[in-house]
ZALUMBA-932480 format. One record per residue (C-alpha): chain; y, x, z; residue in one letter. Coordinates in pm, 1 decimal. Example, Ala and Ser with C-alpha at 12.3 -4.5 7.8 and 13.67 -1.06 7.14 Angstrom:
> A / -450.0 / 1230.0 / 780.0 / a
> A / -106.0 / 1367.0 / 714.0 / s
END
This chain:
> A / -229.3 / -2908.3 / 4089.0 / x
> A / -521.0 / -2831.1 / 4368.7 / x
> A / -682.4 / -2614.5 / 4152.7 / x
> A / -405.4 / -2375.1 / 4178.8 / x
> A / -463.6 / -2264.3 / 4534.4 / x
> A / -823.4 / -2368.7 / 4546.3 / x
> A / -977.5 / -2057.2 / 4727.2 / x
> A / -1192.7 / -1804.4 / 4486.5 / x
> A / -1333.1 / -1468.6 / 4462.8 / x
> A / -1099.1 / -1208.1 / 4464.9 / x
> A / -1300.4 / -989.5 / 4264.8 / x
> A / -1186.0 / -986.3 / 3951.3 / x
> A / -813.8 / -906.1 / 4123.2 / x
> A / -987.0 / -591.9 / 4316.9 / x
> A / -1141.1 / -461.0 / 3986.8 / x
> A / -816.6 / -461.9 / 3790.5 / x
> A / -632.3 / -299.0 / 4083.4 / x
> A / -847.0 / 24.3 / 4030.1 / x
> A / -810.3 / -1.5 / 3658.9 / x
> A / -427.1 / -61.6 / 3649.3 / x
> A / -380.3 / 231.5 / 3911.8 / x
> A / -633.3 / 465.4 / 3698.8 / x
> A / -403.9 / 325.1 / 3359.0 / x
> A / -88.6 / 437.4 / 3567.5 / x
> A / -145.0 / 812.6 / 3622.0 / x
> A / -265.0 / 849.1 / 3246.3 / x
> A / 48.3 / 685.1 / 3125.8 / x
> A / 266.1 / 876.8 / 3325.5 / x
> A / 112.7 / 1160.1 / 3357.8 / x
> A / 0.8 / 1164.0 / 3012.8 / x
> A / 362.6 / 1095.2 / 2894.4 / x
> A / 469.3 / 1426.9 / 3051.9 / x
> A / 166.8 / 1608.2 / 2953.1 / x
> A / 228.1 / 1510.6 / 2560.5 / x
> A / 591.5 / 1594.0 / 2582.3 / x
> A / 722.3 / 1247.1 / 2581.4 / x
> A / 923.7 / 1274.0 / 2857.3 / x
> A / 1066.7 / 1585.0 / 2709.0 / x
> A / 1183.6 / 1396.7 / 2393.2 / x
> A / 1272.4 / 1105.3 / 2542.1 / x
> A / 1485.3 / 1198.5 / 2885.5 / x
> A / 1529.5 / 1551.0 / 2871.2 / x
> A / 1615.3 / 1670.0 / 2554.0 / x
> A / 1873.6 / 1421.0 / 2485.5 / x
> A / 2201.5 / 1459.6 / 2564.2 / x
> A / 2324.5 / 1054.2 / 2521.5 / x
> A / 2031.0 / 796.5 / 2568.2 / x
> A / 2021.0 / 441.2 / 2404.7 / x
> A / 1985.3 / 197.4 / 2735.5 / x
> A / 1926.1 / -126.5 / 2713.6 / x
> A / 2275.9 / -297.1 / 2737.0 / x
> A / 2389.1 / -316.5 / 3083.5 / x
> A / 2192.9 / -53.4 / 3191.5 / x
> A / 2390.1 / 240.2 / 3073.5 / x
> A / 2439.9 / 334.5 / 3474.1 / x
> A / 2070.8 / 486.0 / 3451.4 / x
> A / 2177.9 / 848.8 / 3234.8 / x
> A / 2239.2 / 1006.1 / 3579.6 / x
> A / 1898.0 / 1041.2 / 3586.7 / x
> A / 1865.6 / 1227.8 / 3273.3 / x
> A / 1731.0 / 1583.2 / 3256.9 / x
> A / 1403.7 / 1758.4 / 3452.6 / x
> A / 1507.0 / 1440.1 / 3696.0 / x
> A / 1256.4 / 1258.4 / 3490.8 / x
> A / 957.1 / 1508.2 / 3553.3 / x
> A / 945.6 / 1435.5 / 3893.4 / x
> A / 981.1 / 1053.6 / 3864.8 / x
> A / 716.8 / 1050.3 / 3627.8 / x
> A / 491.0 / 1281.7 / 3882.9 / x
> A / 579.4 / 1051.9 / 4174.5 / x
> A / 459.0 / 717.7 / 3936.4 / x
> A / 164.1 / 884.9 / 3857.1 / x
> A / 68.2 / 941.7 / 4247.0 / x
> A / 153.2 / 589.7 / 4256.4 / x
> A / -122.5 / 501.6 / 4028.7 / x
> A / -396.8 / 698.9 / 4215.7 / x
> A / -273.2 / 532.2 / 4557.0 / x
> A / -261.5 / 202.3 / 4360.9 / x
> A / -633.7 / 274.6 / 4258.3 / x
> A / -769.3 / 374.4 / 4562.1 / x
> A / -574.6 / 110.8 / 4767.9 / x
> A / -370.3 / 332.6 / 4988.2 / x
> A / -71.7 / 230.5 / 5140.5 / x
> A / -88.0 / -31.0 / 4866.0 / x
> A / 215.6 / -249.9 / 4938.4 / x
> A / 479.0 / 57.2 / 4930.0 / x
> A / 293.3 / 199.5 / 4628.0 / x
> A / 332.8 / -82.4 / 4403.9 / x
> A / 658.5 / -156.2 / 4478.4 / x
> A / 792.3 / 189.1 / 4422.1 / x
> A / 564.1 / 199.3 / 4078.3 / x
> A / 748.0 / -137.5 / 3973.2 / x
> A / 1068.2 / -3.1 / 4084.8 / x
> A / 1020.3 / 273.5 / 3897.1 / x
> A / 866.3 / 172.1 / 3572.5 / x
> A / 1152.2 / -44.8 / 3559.8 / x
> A / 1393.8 / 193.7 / 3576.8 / x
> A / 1217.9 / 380.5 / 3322.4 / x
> A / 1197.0 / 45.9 / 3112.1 / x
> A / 1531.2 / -5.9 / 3076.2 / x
> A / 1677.4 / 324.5 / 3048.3 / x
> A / 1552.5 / 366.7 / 2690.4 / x
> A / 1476.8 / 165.9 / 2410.8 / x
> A / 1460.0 / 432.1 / 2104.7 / x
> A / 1094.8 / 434.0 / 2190.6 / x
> A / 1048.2 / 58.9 / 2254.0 / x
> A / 703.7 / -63.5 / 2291.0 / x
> A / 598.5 / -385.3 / 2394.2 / x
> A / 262.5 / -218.1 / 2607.3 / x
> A / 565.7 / -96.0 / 2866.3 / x
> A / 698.3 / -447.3 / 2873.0 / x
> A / 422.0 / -564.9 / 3018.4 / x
> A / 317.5 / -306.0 / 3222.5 / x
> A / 640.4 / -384.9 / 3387.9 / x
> A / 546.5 / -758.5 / 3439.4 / x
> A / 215.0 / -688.7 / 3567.7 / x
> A / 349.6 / -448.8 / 3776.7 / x
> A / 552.2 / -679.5 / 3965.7 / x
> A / 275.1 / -891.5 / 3979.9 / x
> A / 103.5 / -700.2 / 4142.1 / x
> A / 301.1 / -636.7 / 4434.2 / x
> A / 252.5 / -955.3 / 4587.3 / x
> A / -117.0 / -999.5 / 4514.4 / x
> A / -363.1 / -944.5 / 4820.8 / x
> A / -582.3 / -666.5 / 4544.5 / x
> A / -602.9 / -408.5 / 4879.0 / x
> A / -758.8 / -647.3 / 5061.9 / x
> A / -1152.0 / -535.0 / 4944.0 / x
> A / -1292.2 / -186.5 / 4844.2 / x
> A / -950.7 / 30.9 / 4997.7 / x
> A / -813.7 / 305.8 / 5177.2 / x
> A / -621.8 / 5.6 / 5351.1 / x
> A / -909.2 / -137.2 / 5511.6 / x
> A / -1042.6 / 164.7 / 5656.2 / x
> A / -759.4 / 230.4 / 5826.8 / x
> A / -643.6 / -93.6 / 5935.4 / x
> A / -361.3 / -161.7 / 5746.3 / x
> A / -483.4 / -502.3 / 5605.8 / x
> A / -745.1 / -714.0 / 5696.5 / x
> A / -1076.5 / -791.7 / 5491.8 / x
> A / -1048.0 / -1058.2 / 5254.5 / x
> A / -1299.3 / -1135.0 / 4959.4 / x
> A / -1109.4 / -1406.1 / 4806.4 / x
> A / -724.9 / -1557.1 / 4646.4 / x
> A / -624.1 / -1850.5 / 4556.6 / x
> A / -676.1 / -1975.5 / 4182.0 / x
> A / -325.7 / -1907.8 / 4055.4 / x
> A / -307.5 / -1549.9 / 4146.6 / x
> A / -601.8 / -1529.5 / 3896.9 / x
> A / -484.4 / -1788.6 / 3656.1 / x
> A / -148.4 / -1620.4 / 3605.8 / x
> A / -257.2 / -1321.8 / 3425.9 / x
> A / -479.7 / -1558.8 / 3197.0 / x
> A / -89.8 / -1737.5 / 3135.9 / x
> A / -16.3 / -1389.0 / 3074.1 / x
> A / -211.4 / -1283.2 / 2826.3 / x
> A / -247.6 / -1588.4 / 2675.9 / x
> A / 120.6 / -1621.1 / 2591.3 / x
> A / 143.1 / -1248.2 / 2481.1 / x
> A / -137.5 / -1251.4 / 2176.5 / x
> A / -21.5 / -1649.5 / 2113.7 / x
> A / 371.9 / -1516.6 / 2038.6 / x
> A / 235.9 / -1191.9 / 1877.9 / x
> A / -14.3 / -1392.8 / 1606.2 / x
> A / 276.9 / -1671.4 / 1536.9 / x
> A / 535.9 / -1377.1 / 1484.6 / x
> A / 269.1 / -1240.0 / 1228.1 / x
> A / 257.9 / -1552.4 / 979.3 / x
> A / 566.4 / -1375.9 / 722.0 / x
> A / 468.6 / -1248.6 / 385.4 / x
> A / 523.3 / -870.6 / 510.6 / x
> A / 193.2 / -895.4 / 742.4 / x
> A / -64.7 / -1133.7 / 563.9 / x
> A / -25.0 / -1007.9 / 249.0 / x
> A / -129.3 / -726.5 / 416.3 / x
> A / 190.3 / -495.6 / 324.0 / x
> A / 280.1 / -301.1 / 630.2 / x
> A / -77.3 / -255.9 / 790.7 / x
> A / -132.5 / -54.5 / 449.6 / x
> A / 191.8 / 125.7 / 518.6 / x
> A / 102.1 / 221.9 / 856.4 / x
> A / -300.5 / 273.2 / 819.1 / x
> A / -198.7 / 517.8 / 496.5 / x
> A / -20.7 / 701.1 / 746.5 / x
> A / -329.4 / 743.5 / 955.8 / x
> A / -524.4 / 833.9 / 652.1 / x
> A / -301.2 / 1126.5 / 603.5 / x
> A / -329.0 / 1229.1 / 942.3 / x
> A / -729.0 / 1195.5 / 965.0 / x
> A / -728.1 / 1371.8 / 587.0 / x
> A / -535.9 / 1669.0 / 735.3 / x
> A / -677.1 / 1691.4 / 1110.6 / x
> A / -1057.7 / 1602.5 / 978.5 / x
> A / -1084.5 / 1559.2 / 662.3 / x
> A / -1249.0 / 1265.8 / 693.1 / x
> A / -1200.8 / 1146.7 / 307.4 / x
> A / -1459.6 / 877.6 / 338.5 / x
> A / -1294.1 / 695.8 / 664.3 / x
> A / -964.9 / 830.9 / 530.4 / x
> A / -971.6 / 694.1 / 165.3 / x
> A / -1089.7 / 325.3 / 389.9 / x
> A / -778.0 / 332.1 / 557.4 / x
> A / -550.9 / 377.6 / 263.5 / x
> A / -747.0 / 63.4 / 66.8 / x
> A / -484.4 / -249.2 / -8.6 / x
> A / -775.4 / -463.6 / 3.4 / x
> A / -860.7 / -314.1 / 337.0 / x
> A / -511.5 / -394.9 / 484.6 / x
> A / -523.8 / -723.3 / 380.0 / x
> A / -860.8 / -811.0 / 556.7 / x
> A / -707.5 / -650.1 / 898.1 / x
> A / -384.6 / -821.3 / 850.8 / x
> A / -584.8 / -1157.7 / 852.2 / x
> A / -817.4 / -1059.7 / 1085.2 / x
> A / -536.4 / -956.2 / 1311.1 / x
> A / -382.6 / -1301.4 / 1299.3 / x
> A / -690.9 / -1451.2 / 1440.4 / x
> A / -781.8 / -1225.8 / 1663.8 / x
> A / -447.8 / -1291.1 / 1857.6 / x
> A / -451.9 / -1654.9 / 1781.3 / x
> A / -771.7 / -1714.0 / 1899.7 / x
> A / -888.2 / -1441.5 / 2142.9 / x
> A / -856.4 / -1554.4 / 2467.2 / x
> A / -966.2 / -1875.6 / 2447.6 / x
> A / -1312.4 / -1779.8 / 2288.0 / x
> A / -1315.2 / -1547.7 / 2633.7 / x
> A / -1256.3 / -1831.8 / 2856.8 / x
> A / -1538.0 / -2051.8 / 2642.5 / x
> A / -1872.2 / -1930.8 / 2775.3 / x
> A / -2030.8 / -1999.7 / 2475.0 / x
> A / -1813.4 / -1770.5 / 2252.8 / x
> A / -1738.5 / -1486.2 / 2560.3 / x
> A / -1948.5 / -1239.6 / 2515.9 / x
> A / -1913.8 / -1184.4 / 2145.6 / x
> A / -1522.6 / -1237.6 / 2135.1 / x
> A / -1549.9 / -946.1 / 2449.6 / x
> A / -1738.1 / -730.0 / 2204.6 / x
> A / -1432.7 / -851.6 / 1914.9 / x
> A / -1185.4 / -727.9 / 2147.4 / x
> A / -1344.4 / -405.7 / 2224.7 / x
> A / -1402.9 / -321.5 / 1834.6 / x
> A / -1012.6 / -431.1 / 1785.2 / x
> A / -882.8 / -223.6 / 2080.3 / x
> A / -1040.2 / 68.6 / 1979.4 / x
> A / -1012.4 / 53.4 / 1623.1 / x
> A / -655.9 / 30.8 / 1688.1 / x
> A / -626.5 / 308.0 / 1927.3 / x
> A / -768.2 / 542.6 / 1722.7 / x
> A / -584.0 / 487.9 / 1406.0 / x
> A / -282.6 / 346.0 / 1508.1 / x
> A / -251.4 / 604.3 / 1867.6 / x
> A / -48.8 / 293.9 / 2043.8 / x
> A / -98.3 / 454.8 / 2402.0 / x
> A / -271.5 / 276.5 / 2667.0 / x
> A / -240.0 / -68.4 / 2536.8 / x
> A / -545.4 / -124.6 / 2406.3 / x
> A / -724.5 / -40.2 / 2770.1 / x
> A / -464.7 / -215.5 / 2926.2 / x
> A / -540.0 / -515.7 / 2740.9 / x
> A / -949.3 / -487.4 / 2791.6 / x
> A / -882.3 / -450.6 / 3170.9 / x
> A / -681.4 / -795.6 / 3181.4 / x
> A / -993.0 / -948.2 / 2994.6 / x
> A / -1220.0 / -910.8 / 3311.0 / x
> A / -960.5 / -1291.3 / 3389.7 / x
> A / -1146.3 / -1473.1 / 3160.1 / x
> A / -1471.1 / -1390.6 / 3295.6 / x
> A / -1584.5 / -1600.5 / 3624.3 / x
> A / -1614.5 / -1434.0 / 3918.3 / x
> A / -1995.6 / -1424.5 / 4031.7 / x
> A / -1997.4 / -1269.4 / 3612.1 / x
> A / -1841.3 / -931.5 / 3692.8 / x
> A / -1953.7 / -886.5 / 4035.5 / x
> A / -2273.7 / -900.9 / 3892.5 / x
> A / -2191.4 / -684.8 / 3592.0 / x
> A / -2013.3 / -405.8 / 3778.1 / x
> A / -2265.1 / -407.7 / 4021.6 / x
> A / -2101.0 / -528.4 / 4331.3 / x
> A / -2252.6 / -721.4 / 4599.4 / x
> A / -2279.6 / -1112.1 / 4552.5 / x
> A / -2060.7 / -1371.8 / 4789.8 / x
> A / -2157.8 / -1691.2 / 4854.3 / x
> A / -1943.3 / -1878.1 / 5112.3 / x
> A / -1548.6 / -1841.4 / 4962.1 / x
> A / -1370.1 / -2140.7 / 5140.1 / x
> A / -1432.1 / -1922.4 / 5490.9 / x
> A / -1283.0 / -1610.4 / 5381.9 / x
> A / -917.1 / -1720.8 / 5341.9 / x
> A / -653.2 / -1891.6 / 5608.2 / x
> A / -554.3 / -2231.7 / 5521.1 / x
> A / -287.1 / -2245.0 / 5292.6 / x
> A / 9.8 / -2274.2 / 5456.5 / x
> A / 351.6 / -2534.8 / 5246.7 / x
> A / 443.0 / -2356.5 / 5008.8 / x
> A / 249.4 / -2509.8 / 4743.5 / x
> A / 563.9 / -2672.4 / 4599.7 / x
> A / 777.3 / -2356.2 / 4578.2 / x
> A / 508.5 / -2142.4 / 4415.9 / x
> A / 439.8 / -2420.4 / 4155.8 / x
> A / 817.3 / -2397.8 / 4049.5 / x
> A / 818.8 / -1980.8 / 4081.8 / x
> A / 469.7 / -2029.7 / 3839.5 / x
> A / 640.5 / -2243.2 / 3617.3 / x
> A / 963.2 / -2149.3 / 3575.0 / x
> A / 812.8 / -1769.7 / 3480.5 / x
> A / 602.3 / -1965.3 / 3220.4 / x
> A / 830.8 / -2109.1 / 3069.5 / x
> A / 1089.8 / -1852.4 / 3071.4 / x
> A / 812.7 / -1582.9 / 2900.1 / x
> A / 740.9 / -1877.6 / 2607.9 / x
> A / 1142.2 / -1922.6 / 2539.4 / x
> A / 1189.0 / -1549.6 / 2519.4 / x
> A / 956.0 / -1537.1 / 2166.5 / x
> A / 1163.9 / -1826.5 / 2096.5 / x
> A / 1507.6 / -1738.0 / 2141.1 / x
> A / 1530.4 / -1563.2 / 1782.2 / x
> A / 1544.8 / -1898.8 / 1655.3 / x
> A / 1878.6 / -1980.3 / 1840.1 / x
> A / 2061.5 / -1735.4 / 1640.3 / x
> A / 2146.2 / -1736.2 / 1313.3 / x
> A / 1997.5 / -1491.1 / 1064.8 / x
> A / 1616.7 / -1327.4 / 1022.8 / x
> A / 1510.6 / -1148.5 / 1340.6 / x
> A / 1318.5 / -902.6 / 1095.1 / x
> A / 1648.8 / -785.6 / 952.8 / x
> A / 1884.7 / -843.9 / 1284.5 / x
> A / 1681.6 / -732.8 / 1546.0 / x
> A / 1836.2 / -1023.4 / 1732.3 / x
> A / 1551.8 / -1127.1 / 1970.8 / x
> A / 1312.4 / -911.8 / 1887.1 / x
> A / 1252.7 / -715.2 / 2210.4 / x
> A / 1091.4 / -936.1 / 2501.8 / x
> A / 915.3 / -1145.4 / 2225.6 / x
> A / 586.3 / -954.3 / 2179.0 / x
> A / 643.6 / -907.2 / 1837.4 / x
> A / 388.5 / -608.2 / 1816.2 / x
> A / 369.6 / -387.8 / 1512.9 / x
> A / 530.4 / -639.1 / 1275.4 / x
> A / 713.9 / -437.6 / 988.3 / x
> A / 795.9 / -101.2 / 894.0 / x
> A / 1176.9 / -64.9 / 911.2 / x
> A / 1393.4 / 246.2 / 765.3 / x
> A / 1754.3 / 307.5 / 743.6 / x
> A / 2037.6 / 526.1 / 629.1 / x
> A / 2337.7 / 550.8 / 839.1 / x
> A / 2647.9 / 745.0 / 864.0 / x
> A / 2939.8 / 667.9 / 1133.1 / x
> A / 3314.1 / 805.6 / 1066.9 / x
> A / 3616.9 / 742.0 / 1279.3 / x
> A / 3958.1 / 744.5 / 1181.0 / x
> A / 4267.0 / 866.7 / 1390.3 / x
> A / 4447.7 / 607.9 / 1479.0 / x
> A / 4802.5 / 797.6 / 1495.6 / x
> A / 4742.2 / 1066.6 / 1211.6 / x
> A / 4477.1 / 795.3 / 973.4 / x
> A / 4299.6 / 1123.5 / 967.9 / x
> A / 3886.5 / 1030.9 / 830.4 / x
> A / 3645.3 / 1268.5 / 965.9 / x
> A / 3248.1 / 1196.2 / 917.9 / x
> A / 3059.3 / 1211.6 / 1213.4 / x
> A / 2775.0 / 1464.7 / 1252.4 / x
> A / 2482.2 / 1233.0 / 1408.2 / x
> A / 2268.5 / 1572.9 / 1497.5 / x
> A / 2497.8 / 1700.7 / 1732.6 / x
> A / 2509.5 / 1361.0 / 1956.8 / x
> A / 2093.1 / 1262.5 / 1872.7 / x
> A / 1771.7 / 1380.3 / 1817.9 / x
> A / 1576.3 / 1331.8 / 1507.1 / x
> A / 1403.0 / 1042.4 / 1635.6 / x
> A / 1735.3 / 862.8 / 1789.0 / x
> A / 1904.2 / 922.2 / 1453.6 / x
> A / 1589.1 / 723.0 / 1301.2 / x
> A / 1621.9 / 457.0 / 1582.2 / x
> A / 2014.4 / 398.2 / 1502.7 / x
> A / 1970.1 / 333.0 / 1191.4 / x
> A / 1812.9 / 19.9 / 1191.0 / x
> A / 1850.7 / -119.1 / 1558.2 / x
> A / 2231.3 / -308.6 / 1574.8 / x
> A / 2262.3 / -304.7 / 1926.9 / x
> A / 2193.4 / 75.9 / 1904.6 / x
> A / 2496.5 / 112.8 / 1644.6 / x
> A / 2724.7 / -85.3 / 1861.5 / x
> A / 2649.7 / 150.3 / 2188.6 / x
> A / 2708.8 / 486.0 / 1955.2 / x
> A / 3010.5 / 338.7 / 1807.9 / x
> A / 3175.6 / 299.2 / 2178.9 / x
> A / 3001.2 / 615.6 / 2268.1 / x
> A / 3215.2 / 831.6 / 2011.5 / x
> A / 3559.7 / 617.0 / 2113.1 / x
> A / 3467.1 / 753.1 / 2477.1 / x
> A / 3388.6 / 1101.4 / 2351.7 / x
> A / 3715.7 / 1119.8 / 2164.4 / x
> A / 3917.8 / 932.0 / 2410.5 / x
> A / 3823.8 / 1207.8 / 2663.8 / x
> A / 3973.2 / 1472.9 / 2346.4 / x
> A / 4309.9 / 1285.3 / 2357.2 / x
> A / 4245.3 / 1079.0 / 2051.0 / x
> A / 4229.3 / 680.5 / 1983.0 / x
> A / 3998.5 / 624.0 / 1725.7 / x
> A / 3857.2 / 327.2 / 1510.9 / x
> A / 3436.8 / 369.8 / 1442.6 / x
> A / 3345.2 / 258.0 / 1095.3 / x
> A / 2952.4 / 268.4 / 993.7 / x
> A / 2781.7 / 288.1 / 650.0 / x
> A / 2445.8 / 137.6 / 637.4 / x
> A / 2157.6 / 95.7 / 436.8 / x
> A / 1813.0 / -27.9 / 555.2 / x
> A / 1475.5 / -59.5 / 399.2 / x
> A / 1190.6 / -333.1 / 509.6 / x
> A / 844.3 / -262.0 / 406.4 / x
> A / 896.6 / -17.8 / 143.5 / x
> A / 1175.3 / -256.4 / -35.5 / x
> A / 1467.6 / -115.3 / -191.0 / x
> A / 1743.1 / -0.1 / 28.8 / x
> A / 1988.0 / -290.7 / 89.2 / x
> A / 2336.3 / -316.0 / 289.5 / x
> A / 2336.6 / -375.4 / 649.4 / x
> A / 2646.7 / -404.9 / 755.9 / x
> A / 2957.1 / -453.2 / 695.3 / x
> A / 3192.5 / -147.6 / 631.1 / x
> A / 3541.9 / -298.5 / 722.8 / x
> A / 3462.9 / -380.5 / 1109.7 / x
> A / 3563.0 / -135.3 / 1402.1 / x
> A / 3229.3 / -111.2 / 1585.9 / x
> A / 3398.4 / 41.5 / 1865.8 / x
> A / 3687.5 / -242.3 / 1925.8 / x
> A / 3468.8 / -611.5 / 1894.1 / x
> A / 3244.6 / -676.9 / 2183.0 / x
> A / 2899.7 / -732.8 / 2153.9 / x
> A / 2780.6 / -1066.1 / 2160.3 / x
> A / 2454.1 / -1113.6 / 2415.5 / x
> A / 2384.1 / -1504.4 / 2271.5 / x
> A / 2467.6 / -1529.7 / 1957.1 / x
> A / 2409.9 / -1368.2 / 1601.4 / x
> A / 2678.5 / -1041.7 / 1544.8 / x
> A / 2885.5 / -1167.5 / 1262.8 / x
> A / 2883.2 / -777.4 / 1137.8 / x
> A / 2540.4 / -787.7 / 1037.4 / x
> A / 2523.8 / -915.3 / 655.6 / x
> A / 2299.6 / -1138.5 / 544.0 / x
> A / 1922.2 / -1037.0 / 464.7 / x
> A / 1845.9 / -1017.3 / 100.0 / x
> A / 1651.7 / -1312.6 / -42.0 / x
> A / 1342.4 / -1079.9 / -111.0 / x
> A / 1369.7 / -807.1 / 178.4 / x
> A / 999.9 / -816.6 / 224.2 / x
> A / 853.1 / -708.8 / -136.7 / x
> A / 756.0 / -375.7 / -238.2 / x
> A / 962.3 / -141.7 / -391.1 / x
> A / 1054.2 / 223.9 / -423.3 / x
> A / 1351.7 / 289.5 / -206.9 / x
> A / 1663.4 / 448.9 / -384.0 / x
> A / 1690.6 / 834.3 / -425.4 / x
> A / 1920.2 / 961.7 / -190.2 / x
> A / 2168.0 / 1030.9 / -480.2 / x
> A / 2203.1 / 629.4 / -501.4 / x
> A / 2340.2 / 595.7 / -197.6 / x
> A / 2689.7 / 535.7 / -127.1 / x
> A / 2747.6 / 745.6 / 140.0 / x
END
């Protein structure tokens, strides 16, 4: 494959460097500024990890403040190309960290700012328009080879392909949760703006029905109308009216300027150097050493990340049940803004010695938001049910964890989850396979409904 380290303008890899660092210190500082730092590392007194990473809560507490102040700085080094090298590693260090020390605020825009991220350290981006240069610290270099650009095209290719295909279920082209979730926004532009007109838009069926389409090609189809040069410019202007539609309405962070900035990919080289106004090159081959043999070893690294990020959409099919109602491979997957998913939950734990039943009081373990989060996320009930055996273990007690569980897809009526007679805090959890506790989805989880008055339930 000469095309992969055929020698090209680095441009494009420059550009995105400044954009990713400026993205950086609004995420993270913007995160502390909004108070989602607060909510998320500091007010809580037990945090959900992801599984394996539960040696991260030592970090819990005003900890996170200055982590989140030190990633920032990273960003504005990152952007101005000083001391590159250490900056993006500690960044990827960091975000990573960060990453995988929560997941009751999962978002798939984090995922891949973490991949990018480490990306990023080994590209050459400080080698043109940096702090770096002027002081000597690398040398000046106008162009890469091909597959250091061609790998974020992968990228984002395989992140809108898996997040259209994971759209095609009744629940999204019929257009059912997009009206859920743009109602929402209508109430919030009604009562911040009163903006009936845009507002009364938003709340339309018919309306959520045309985006929900229009949402499945857009991701299906996106980037390659921006490689085509033909098609380019107006699927550039597409993606900008689609980015910023959804940031406004749907306030999904930086995502949608994320995903703009890795657009400048598709466009050739000589294309935005002339559109950003920076000088034109002309002689490429000379402004790069001769690639040394390692051809072979980066075309299995290339590959083998490939293929690993198109299995991980996948995976969910390995297991047995609906990843809508499990959860079972539905992180990693860039399943984006797929369903609307509500629960009911309460935990109690019997004495093992005395058969003693005592109902557990979720608010005085979890905040509001983590008490929403357990209720529909498995894993998440698994890690609180071993949580309270440690809690009570420490009071001199052996207990069994028991859960009652009802959960809600799309507005449909409130259904089982799981199943009442297992000790959550006694079976281990299984990474590769489907968790046997889980019952079976209903045949119709996805219609509408109205879900059952609180009175209903059985708990």
């Amino acid at each position: 494959m000469p095309w992969l380290f055929k020698k090209i303008d680095n441009i494009q890899l420059v550009l995105f460097r400044i954009f990713f660092g400026v993205l950086i210190l609004l995420e993270c500082w913007g995160a502390i500024a909004t108070g989602w730092v607060r909510e998320t590392f500091v007010a809580p007194e037990f945090i959900f990890t992801f599984l394996g990473f539960e040696w991260t809560r030592f970090l819990l507490g005003d900890t996170m403040y200055y982590l989140f102040t030190v990633l920032g700085l990273c960003g504005l080094c990152i952007a101005l190309g000083y001391r590159y090298r250490i900056s993006m590693l500690l960044f990827s260090l960091g975000w990573s960290l960060v990453y995988f020390m929560q997941k009751s605020n999962y978002n798939n825009h984090y995922y891949l700012l973490m991949l990018i991220a480490w990306f990023m350290v080994f590209m050459p981006a400080h080698q043109a328009y940096s702090f770096d240069i002027k002081h000597k610290r690398t040398v000046h270099r106008q162009s890469m080879f091909g597959w250091q650009r061609y790998l974020f095209i992968g990228q984002l290719l395989i992140v809108y392909t898996f997040a259209g295909i994971a759209k095609l279920y009744p629940g999204w082209y019929n257009g059912q949760y997009l009206h859920l979730r743009l109602s929402d926004s209508a109430n919030w532009f009604n009562a911040h703006f009163s903006w009936h007109t845009f507002s009364d838009l938003l709340s339309s069926g018919g309306f959520a029905r045309l985006l929900s389409w229009l949402g499945i090609g857009f991701d299906l189809l996106i980037v390659p109308l921006l490689l085509w040069k033909p098609t380019r410019n107006i699927a550039f202007i597409a993606a900008v009216t689609f980015h910023i539609f959804n940031s406004i309405t749907l306030h999904i962070g930086i995502f949608p300027y994320f995903a703009l900035a890795l657009a400048i990919f598709c466009y050739p080289p000589h294309v935005i150097r002339k559109r950003f106004g920076f000088a034109p090159i002309t002689d490429v081959q000379s402004m790069a050493p001769p690639v040394k043999n390692h051809k072979a070893c980066i075309s299995f690294v290339l590959i083998f990340y490939l293929v690993w990020q198109c299995y991980l959409p996948l995976r969910h099919h390995l297991i047995a049940g609906d990843v809508l109602w499990t959860e079972e491979g539905h992180r990693l997957a860039w399943r984006m803004m797929l369903r609307r998913k509500s629960g009911r939950i309460t935990f109690y734990v019997v004495n093992k010695e005395t058969n003693e039943r005592t109902i557990v009081r979720l608010q005085a373990y979890l905040t509001p938001h983590q008490i929403h989060f357990l209720s529909t996320a498995p894993d998440a009930i698994w890690q609180f049910a071993r949580h309270l055996k440690e809690v009570y273990r420490q009071k001199g007690q052996e207990i069994s964890v028991f859960a009652h569980s009802l959960i809600s897809v799309n507005g449909s009526p409130y259904v089982p989850f799981l199943n009442t007679n297992v000790d959550l805090a006694a079976i281990p959890w299984q990474y590769f396979s489907h968790q046997s506790w889980i019952l079976e989805a209903p045949e119709a989880i996805y219609g509408t409904g109205n879900a059952l008055p609180k009175q209903h339930l059985p708990f």
